[in-house]
N, C-alpha and C positions, 0 to 999 in steps of 0.2 A: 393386773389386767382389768381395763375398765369394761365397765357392762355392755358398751358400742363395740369395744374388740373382741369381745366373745361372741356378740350376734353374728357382726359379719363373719366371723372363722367357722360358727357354726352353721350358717346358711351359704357359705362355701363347700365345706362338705357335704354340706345336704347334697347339694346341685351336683357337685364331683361323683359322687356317690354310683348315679346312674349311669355316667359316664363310664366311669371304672369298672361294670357290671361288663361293660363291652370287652372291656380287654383284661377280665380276671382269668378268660383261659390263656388267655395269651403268659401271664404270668406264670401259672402253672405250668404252661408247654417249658415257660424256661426253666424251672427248676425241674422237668424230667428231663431236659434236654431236646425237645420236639417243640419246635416252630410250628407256627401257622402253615399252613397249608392255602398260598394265596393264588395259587395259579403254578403252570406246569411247570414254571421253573424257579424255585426258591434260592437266590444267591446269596444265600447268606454271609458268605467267606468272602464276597465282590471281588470275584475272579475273573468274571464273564460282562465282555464287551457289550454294550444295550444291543447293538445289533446282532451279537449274537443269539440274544437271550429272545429277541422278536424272534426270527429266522427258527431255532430251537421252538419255541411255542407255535408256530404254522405249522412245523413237524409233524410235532406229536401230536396237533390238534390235527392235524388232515390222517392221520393215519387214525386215531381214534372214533373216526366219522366213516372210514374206510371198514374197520376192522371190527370195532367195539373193544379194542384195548387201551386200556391206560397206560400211561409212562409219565412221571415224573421227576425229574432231575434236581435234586439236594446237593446245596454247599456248604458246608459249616466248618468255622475255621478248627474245631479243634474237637476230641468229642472224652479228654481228658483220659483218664484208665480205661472206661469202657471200649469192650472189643467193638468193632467195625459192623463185626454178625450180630452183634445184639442190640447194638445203635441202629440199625438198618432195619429188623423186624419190628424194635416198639416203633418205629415210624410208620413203617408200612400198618402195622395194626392202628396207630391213631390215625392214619393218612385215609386205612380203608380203600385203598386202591385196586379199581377192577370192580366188576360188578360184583355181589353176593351171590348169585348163583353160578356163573360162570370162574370168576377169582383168575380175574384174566388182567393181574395188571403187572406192572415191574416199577423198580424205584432202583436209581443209581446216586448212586450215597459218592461223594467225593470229600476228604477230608484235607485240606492243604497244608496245614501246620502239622497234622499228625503223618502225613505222607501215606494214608489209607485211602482205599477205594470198593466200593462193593456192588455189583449189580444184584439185588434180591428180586427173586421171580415168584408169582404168583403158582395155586396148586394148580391153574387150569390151562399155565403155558407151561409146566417143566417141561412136557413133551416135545417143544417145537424151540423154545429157548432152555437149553438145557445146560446141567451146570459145565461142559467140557465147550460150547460155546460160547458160553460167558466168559468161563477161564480163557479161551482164545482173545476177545475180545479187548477184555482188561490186559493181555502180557501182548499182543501181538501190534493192537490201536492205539490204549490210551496211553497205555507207559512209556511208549519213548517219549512221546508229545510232551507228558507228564516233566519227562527226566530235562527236558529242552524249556521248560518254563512254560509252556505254550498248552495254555487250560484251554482255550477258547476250541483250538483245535482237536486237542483231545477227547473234550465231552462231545462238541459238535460228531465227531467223527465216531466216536463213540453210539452214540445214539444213531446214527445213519446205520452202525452194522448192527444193532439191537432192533434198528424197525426192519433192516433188508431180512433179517435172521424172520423174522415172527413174518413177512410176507412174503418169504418162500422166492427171496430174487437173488439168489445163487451166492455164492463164496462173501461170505460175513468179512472175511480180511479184505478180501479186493475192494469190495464193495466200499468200504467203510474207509479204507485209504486215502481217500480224494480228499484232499486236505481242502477248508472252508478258503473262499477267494481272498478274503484280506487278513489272514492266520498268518504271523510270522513266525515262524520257527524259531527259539533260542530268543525271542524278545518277550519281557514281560514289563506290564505296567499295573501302576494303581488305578483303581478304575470304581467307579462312586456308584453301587447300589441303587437301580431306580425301581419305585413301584409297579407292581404286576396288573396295574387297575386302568379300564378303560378311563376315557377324558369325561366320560357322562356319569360315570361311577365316581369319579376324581372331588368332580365339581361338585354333588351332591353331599359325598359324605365333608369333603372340603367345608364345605358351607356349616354344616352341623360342628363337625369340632373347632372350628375357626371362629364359629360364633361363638360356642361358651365358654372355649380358653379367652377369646378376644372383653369379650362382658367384663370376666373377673377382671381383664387386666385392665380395662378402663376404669372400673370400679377402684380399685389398685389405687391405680393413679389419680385418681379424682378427690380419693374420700381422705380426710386429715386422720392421722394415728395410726391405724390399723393396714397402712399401703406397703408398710418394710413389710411387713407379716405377709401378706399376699405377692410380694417381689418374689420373697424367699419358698415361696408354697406353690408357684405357679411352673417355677424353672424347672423340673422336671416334666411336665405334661407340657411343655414346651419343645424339649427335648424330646420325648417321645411321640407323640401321637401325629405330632409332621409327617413324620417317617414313610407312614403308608399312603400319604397323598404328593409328598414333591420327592421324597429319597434323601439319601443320606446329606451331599450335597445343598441343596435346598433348606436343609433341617439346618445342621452348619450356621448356614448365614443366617435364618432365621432366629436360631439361639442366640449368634452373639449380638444381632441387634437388639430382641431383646434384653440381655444382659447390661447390653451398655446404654441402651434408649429411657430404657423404663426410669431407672435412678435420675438422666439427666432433666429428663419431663418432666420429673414427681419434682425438682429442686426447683425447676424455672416455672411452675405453676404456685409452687409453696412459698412468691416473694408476688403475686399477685394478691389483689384485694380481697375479694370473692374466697380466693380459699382461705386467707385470714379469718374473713367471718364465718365460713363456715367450721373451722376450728373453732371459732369460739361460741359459735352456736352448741357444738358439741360437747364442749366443757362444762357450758350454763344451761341448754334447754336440753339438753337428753337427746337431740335429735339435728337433723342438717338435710335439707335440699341439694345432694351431690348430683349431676349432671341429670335432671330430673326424675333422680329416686331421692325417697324419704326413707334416709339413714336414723335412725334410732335406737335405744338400748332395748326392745320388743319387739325387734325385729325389723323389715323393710317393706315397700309395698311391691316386691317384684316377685314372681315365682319358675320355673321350669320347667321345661318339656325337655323330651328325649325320644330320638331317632337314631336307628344305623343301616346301615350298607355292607355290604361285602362283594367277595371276588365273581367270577364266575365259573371258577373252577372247584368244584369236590370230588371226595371219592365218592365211589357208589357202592360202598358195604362188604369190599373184597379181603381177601385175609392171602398171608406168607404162604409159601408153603416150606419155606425153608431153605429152598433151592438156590442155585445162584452159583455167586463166586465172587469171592477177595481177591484185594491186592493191594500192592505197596511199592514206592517208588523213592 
């Protein structure tokens, strides 16, 4: 390894370093099995049609503005041996849903591969959503829906007789029966994960990780020797940190152009003059003029900053109480 590919791998890291500081809970949330918490409706399992997921988010945000209660909706494809009751509680305790003095929230847990479902309720509504309500809910709303393919309609409808239950608007099954206007019964599709972030939130944090993945990867491509190294180091935070500004989709196309762009740019710039010499500046003087940074084996003359962003939705300090109800389909 020459002393110019150790600089730059190590003032790649440097730079990455703070980036990663962003999403080291994020990592951890996957090894306990608990997502981010990016706003009220987390699709992780991308079951739920975007319009749904709008439509679902006005919901529970106008009833929360209404009431001072929380509601959150969870989809994760799978939650492995862990039971359903105890997948549902460490969320709701990392989620903290519902105020801290009140503990006035609910979280509906839906798991599609494992064919689980759970409505857990806060200490401060078991009185008014209580768990023989909830059991109604889950055996009466979501599970035929469920047994028909038909998520969209299920959690929609679902959630409709968990808000009618908590605001006191009569018979939770009637209520909650009205199937969503464009639900189809018995049809299901694949349907692409989109982010829970406003277009002002989008474009900001947009800007910040697009710029420092984009740096390294002009750097990449620019600088002779040490550009495989950074191909092969970039593709995952390429892969990842799209995700929460364009969605799954978006990410997709993103990665493969990367994948297949980067290697063709680095080959049709590597028979140019300019990077010959500066290949051989870097052989002979220890050092190279790459797209106006000063590549050298002590380092570069460029340094880092670091900003973040997030959602608009958190909990506010609430705790389980235990209550609720399962199910399975």
């Amino acid at each position: 390894m020459t002393a110019a590919y150790r600089a730059v791998a190590m003032l790649a890291w440097g730079v990455f370093a703070q980036a990663l500081v962003c999403s080291a809970s994020f990592a951890l949330a996957a090894e306990a099995q608990v997502p981010y918490l990016t706003g009220r409706v987390v699709d992780n399992a991308e079951i739920l049609k975007p319009a749904t997921r709008e439509r679902l988010t006005e919901t529970l945000k106008a009833h929360e503005a209404a009431t001072g209660n929380q509601i959150a909706v969870l989809t994760i494809p799978t939650i492995n041996d862990m039971s359903v009751e105890e997948y549902a509680t460490k969320v709701f305790e990392n989620w903290k849903l519902g105020k801290k003095e009140a503990n006035n929230g609910v979280l509906v847990v839906v798991v599609p591969n494992d064919h689980k479902m759970r409505i857990e309720v806060g200490y401060g509504l078991e009185g008014t959503l209580t768990d023989v309500a909830s059991s109604r809910i889950i055996r009466n709303v979501m599970t035929p829906r469920f047994k028909a393919g038909d998520y969209d309609g299920g959690i929609e409808s679902g959630v409709a007789a968990i808000v009618a239950q908590l605001e006191g608007k009569g018979d939770i099954t009637s209520s909650a029966n009205v199937a969503s206007p464009d639900t189809k019964s018995g049809i299901s599709s694949i349907h692409f994960n989109e982010p829970n972030l406003a277009w002002p939130e989008r474009i900001l944090l947009g800007a910040f990780i697009f710029g420092i993945i984009g740096l390294f990867t002009f750097v990449g491509i620019m600088t002779p020797g040490v550009g495989w190294f950074l191909y092969v180091f970039l593709i995952p935070f390429w892969a990842m940190f799209p995700l929460m500004i364009i969605g799954t989709r978006g990410t997709l196309g993103l990665l493969a152009t990367y994948v297949i762009g980067y290697p063709i740019t680095k080959l049709i710039l590597s028979r140019t003059d300019w990077y010959k010499k500066a290949m051989i500046d870097m052989k002979t003087k220890g050092s190279a003029n790459v797209g106006g940074f000063v590549m050298s084996s002590s380092g570069s003359s460029f340094g880092g900053s670091s900003s973040g962003g997030g959602g608009g939705f958190s909990g506010g300090g609430g705790s389980s109480g235990g209550g609720g109800s399962s199910g399975s389909w």
